[in-house]
Short mmCIF file of the C-alpha atoms (twelve columns), coordinates in Angstrom:
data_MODEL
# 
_entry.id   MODEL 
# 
loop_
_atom_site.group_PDB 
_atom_site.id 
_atom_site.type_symbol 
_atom_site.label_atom_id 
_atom_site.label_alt_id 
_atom_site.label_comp_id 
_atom_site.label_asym_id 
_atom_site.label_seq_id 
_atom_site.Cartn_x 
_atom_site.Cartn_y 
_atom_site.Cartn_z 
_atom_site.pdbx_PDB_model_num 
ATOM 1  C CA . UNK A 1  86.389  67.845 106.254 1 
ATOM 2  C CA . UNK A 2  88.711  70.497 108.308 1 
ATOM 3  C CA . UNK A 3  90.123  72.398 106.053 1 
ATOM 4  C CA . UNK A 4  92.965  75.540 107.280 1 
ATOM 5  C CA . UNK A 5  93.797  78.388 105.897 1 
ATOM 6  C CA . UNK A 6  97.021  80.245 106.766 1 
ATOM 7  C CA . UNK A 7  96.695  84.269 105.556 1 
ATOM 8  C CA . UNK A 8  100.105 86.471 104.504 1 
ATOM 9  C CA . UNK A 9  100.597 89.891 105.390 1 
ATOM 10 C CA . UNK A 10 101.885 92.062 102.157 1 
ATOM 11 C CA . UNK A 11 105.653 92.353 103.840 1 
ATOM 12 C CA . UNK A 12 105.600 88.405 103.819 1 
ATOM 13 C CA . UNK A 13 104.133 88.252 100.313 1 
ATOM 14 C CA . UNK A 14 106.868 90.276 98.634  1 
ATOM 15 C CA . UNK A 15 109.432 88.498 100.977 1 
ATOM 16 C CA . UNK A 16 108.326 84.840 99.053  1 
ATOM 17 C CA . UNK A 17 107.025 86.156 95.258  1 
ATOM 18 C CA . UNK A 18 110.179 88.677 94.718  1 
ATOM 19 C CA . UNK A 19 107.770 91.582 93.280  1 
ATOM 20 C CA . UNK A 20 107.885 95.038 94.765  1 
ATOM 21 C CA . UNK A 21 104.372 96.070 96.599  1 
ATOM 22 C CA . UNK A 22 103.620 98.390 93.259  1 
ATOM 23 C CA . UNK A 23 104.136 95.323 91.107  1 
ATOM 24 C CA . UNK A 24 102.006 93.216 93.361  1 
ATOM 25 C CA . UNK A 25 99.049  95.750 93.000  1 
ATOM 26 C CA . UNK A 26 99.624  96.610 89.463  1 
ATOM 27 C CA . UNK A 27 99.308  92.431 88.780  1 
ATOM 28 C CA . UNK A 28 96.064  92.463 90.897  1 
ATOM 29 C CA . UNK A 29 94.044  95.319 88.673  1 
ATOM 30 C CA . UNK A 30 95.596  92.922 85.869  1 
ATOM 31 C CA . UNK A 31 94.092  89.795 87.240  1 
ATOM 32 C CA . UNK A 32 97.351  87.789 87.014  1 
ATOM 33 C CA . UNK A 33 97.774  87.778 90.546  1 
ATOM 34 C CA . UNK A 34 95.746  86.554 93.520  1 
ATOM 35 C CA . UNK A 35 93.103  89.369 95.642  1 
ATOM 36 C CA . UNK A 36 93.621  89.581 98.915  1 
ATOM 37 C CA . UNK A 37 91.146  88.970 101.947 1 
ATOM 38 C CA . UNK A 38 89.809  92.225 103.421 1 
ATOM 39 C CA . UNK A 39 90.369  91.686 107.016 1 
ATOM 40 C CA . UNK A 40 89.095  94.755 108.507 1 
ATOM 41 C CA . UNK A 41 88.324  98.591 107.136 1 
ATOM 42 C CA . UNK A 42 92.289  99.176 106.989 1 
ATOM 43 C CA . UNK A 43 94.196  95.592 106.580 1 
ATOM 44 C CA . UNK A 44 94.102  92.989 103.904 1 
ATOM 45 C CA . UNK A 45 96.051  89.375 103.694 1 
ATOM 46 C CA . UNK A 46 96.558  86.813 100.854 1 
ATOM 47 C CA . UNK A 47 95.739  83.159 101.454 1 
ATOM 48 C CA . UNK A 48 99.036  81.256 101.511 1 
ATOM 49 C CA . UNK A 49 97.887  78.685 99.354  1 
ATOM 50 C CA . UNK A 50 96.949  80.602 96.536  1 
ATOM 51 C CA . UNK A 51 100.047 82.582 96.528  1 
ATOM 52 C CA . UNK A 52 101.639 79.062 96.377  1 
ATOM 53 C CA . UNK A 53 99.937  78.097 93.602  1 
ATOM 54 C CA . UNK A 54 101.034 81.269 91.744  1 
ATOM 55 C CA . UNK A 55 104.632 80.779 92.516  1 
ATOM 56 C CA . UNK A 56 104.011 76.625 91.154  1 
ATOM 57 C CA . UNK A 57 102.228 78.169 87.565  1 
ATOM 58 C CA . UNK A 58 105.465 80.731 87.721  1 
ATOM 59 C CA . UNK A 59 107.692 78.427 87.749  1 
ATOM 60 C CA . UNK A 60 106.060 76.128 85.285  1 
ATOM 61 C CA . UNK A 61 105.604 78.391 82.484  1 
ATOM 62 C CA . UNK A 62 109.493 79.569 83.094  1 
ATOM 63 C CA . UNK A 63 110.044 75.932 82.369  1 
ATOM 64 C CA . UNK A 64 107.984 74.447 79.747  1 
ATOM 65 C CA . UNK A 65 109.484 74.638 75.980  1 
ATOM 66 C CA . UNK A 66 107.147 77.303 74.832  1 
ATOM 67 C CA . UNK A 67 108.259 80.028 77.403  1 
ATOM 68 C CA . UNK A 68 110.461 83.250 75.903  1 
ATOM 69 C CA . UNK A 69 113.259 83.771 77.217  1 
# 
């Protein structure tokens, strides 16, 4: 099974979640957000799909009946 991966610099990150870079980081060292992929000494990525699949639990929890508004 071929399986492909797509990686997202930080610029496109903020671009699709609608955090700042500070709130990004700050939701890493939390844990609610996913790590990104050390690429070399200086440049990390995130994988697409995972940052997909945060936006899709965002957006569920905003909707289900339990969530404070």
């Amino acid at each position: 099974m071929q399986s492909t991966y797509s990686l997202l610099r930080l610029p496109e990150v903020i671009n699709r979640v609608g955090l700042s870079r500070s709130s990004i980081y700050t939701k890493i060292a939390a844990g609610t957000f996913p790590q990104p992929v050390r690429l070399s000494s200086r440049a990390m990525a995130f994988v697409s799909t995972e940052i997909d699949d945060w936006i899709t639990e965002r957006i569920a929890a905003s909707r289900s009946p339990s969530a404070a508004s």
